[in-house]
Every structure is written in structure tokens, then in C-alpha cells.
C-alpha positions in Angstrom: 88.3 141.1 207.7 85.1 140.5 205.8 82.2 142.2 205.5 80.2 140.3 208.3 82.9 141.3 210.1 83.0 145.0 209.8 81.7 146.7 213.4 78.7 148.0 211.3 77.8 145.1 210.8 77.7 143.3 214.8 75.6 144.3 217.6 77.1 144.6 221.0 75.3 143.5 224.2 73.8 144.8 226.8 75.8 143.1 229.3 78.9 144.8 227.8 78.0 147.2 229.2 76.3 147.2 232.2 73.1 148.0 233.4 73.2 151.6 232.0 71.2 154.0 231.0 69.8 152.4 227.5 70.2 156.3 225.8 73.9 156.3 226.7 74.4 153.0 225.8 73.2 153.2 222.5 75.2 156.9 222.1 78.1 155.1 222.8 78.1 151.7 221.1 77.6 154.1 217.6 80.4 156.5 218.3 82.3 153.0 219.1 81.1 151.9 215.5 79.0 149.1 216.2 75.7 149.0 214.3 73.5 147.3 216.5 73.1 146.7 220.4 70.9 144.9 222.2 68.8 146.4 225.4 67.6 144.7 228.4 63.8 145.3 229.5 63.1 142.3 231.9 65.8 141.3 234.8 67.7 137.7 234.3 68.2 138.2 237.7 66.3 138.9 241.1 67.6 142.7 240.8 65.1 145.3 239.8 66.1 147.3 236.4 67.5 150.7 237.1 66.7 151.8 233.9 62.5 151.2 233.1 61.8 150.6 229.7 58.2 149.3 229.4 55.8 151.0 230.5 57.7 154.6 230.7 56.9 156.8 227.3 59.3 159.2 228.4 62.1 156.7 228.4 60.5 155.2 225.4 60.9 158.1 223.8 64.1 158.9 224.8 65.1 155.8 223.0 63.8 156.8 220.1 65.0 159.9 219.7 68.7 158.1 220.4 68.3 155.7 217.6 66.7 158.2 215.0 69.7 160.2 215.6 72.2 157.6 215.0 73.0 155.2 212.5 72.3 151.6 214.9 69.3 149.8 215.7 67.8 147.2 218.7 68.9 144.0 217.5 67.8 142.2 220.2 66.4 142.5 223.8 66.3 140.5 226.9 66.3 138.5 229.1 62.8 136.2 229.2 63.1 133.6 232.3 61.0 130.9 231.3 60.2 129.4 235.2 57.0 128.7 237.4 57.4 132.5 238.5 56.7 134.0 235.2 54.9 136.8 234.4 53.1 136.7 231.3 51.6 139.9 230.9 54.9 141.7 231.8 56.3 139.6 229.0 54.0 140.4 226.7 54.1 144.3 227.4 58.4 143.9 227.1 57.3 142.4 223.5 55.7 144.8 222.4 58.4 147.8 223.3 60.7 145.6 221.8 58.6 145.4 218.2 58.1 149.4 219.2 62.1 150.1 219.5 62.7 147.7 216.0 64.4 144.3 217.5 64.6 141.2 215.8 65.2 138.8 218.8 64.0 138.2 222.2 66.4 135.7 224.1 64.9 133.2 226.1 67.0 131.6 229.2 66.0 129.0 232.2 65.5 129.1 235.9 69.0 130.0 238.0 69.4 126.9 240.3 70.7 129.4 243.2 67.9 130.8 244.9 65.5 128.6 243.7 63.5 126.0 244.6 60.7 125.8 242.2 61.3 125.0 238.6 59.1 124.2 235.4 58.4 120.4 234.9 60.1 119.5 231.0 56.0 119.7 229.7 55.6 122.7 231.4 58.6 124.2 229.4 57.9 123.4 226.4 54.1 124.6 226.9 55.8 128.0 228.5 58.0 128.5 225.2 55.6 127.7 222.7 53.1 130.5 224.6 56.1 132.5 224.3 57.0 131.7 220.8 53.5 132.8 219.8 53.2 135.7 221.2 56.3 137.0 220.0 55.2 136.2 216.4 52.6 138.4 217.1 55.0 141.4 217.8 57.0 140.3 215.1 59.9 138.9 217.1 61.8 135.7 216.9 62.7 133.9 220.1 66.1 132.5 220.8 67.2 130.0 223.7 70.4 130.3 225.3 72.0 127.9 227.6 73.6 127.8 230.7 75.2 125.4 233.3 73.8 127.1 236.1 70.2 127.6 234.7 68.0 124.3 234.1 68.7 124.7 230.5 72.0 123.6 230.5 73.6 122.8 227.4 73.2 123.0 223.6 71.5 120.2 223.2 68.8 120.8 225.9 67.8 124.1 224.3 67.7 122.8 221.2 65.5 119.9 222.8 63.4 122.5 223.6 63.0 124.1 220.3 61.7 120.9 218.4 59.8 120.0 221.1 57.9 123.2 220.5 57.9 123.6 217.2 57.7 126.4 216.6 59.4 128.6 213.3 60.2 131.4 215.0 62.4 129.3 217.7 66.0 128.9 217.5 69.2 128.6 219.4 71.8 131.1 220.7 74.7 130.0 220.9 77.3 131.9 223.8 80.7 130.9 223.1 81.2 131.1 227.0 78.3 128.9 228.0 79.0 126.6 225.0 83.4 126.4 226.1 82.3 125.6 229.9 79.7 122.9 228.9 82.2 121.2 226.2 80.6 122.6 223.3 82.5 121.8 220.4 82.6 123.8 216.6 81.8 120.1 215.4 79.0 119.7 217.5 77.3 123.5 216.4 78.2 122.4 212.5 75.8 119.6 213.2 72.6 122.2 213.7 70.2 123.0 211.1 70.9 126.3 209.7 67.2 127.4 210.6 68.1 126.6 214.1 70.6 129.1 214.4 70.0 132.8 215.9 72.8 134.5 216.5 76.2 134.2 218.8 77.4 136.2 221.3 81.1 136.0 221.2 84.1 136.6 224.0 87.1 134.8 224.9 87.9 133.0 228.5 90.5 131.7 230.5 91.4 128.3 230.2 90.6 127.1 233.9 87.3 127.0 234.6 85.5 128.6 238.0 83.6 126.0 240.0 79.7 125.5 239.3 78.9 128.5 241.6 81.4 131.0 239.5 80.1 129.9 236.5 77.1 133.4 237.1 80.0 135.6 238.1 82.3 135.0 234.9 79.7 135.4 232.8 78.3 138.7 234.1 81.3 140.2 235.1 84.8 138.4 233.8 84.9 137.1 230.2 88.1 138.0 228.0 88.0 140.6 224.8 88.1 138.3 221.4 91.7 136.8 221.3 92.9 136.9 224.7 92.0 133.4 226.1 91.4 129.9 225.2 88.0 129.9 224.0 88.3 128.0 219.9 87.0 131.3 218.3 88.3 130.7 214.9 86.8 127.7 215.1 83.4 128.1 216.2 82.8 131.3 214.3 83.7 128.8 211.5 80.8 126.4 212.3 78.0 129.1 212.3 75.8 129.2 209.1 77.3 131.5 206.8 75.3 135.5 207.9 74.7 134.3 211.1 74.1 137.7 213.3 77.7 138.2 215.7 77.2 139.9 219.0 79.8 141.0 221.2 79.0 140.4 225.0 82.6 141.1 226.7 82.1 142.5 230.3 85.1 142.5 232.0 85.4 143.2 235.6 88.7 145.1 235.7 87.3 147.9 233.3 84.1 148.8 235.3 85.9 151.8 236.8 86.0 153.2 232.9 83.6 155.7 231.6 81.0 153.5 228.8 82.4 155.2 226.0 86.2 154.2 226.9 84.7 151.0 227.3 82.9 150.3 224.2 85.5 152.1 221.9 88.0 149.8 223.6 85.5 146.9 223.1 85.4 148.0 219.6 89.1 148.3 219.0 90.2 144.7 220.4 86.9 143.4 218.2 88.1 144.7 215.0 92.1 144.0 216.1 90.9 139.9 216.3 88.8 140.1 213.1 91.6 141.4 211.2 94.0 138.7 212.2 92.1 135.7 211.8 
């Protein structure tokens, strides 16, 4: 196992672990060993956050005070819907506790076709993510755009699409081993993206049938595989990456919900470093 490899040296994400309290999740990702985790201060989803970030300065604090006290950092935070329903100013206010709590990355994702009947003309994308782009450069924050079949940025290609388009240097793609396996992503196909281009992967493993276009939200939220255990080309695509690209570890798996977070992320962090060792 290399040094990019060493648990230190990934961040684990907030979908790992749940929609938890952010001061227990960070507690526990760094007795796990991981060095950085990300943190999610807007809702990818129509559910209200349990756990209020922005605008709180108790929780804020709280925060902190968890990360002065432990040796891990934000890495990045999320989750930015880019959609006719946006709202700006609560964008810009989750920017700037981001920049306050030390991330490097805000990830950017598209409009979930169930429950929704209004989405963003191409034009009125790429005007949406620029606006975005710029004001995260303000906070100090880079902007990465992930994928997903059953969001209108599907595939690779369409968020990278949406990068040039915009053209902006703080844009670049995330690339989800999950989303990427389910769209027939190839490692060929990621070697072939400028280096620049290239924020960070989230890594997991999945089971070689796919669910049907409506599952595709569930698997991903709720049942990927730990690294190694399904037929996701991990070896290969970790391969492709530019060499230091930042590894995340975004593995929530339905059958381990019942666990407390700590047995969770230290088992998370065992089966990470078990598959790094091996390869």
C-alpha cells in the first residue's frame, strides 16, 4: 500500500455515514484513521437536514472545536443542486461555512428526474455553474460536478460538457466509481481527461446486476459494496486517475445501519485498508 493510500491520507464521505450528527461524525472517521471527511450543509434531496450547519454558530462551533481536537480536516462539502429551484443566497451562505470549516471542494450535482418537472434549459446550466463557479472562487473553493443516471447530468461526458462549457479554472469532474460502473464508464475512457479536469473520486464496489433506472437513487444512498467485494474495475480505474488525485470513500451499506458510527467507520476503515494492501 502506498502512501496515497494510507487512511491518513483519504477522506471518507458523508454519505458513509448517514445523516449524522457532523461532530460525531468527524470524532469517529479520526478514531477510524481517516484524515479527512467530507460534511453535508445543503440537502441533495427534498429532506430537510437534521443536522443545521449554516447559519447555527453553536453548531459551527461545535465543529470547530471537533476538528481542532483531532488530527482530520473538511475536505469537501455538499451537495449543490444546480436546477430552476435554486437558491442562491443559501448557496452562497453554505460557501462560506465551508471556506469557514477549511474545505477544498464543493460538489456540484443535477436535477433528480423523480419528482420533478422543471429542469434547467442546457444555457441555463452552464450560466448556473459558472455563477456557481465564481462565487466559490470567492470563498476559496473549487467546484466539482458529479454525474448521475437519474439526475439530468448523466454521464461523464455531460459533466464534463459542462465544465468547458463554462470555463471556468476552478471546475472539474468527480468521478463516482458507482455512477461511472452503471453508465459504462470505462478506466480508458477517464485516462482520456485532462489531468486539470480531475477532482477527486469517491470509491465503492457494486454488484454486478444492475437495479432498474428507478433503483439507481436507492443503491447509491443506501447499498454500495465495501472496496473489493463486487464487480466494480477498481484496480483499474484507480489506475486511470492522475497520479495524487484526492480518494474518498463513500460506502453506505444498507445492512450495517443498525451499527453504532464508530463500528461502522472503523469497519469502513478496516476493509479500505484490507483492499489497498492487496492490490
Amino acid at each position: 500500500m502506498n502512501a496515497q493510500h494510507d487512511l491518513r491520507n483519504l477522506s471518507v464521505a458523508n454519505l458513509t455515514a448517514g445523516r449524522v450528527d457532523p461532530v460525531e461524525f468527524i470524532v469517529s472517521a479520526a478514531e477510524a484513521g481517516f484524515g479527512a471527511v467530507g460534511l453535508l450543509l445543503m440537502s441533495a434531496t427534498p429532506a430537510r437536514l437534521e443536522h443545521e450547519l449554516v447559519g447555527s454558530p453553536e453548531a459551527m462551533r461545535a465543529v470547530k472545536s471537533a476538528l481542532a481536537d483531532h488530527p482530520i480536516r473538511v475536505f469537501d462539502i455538499e451537495a449543490f443542486i444546480l436546477s430552476p429551484a435554486t437558491d442562491f443566497e443559501r448557496m452562497r451562505r453554505a460557501m462560506e461555512a465551508g471556506a469557514e470549516l477549511g474545505a477544498t471542494y464543493l460538489s456540484s450535482i443535477g436535477t433528480e428526474f423523480a419528482g420533478n418537472s422543471k429542469f434547467l434549459e442546457p444555457s441555463e446550466r452552464i450560466d448556473l455553474f459558472a455563477r456557481l463557479c465564481d462565487e466559490a472562487a470567492n470563498f476559496g473553493l473549487r467546484v466539482g460536478v458529479e454525474f448521475m443516471l437519474y439526475r439530468d447530468i448523466l454521464t461523464w461526458k455531460d459533466a464534463l460538457d459542462l465544465i468547458q462549457a463554462a470555463d471556468r479554472p476552478n471546475a472539474s469532474l468527480i468521478v463516482d466509481f458507482l455512477h461511472l460502473h452503471r453508465a459504462g464508464g470505462t478506466a480508458a475512457e477517464i485516462a482520456t481527461v485532462p489531468a486539470h479536469r480531475i477532482a477527486y473520486a469517491q470509491l465503492c464496489d457494486a454488484s454486478s446486476t444492475a437495479p432498474d433506472l428507478g433503483g439507481l437513487a436507492i443503491e447509491a444512498r443506501r447499498n454500495r459494496l465495501r472496496l473489493g467485494e463486487g464487480a466494480i474495475d477498481l484496480k483499474g480505474l484507480i489506475g486511470a486517475l492522475p497520479e495524487g488525485t484526492q480518494l474518498v470513500i463513500e460506502t453506505p451499506i444498507a445492512e450495517d445501519a443498525h451499527m453504532p458510527l464508530g463500528q461502522r467507520l472503523a469497519a469502513t476503515a478496516s476493509a479500505t485498508t484490507r483492499f489497498f494492501n492487496e492490490i
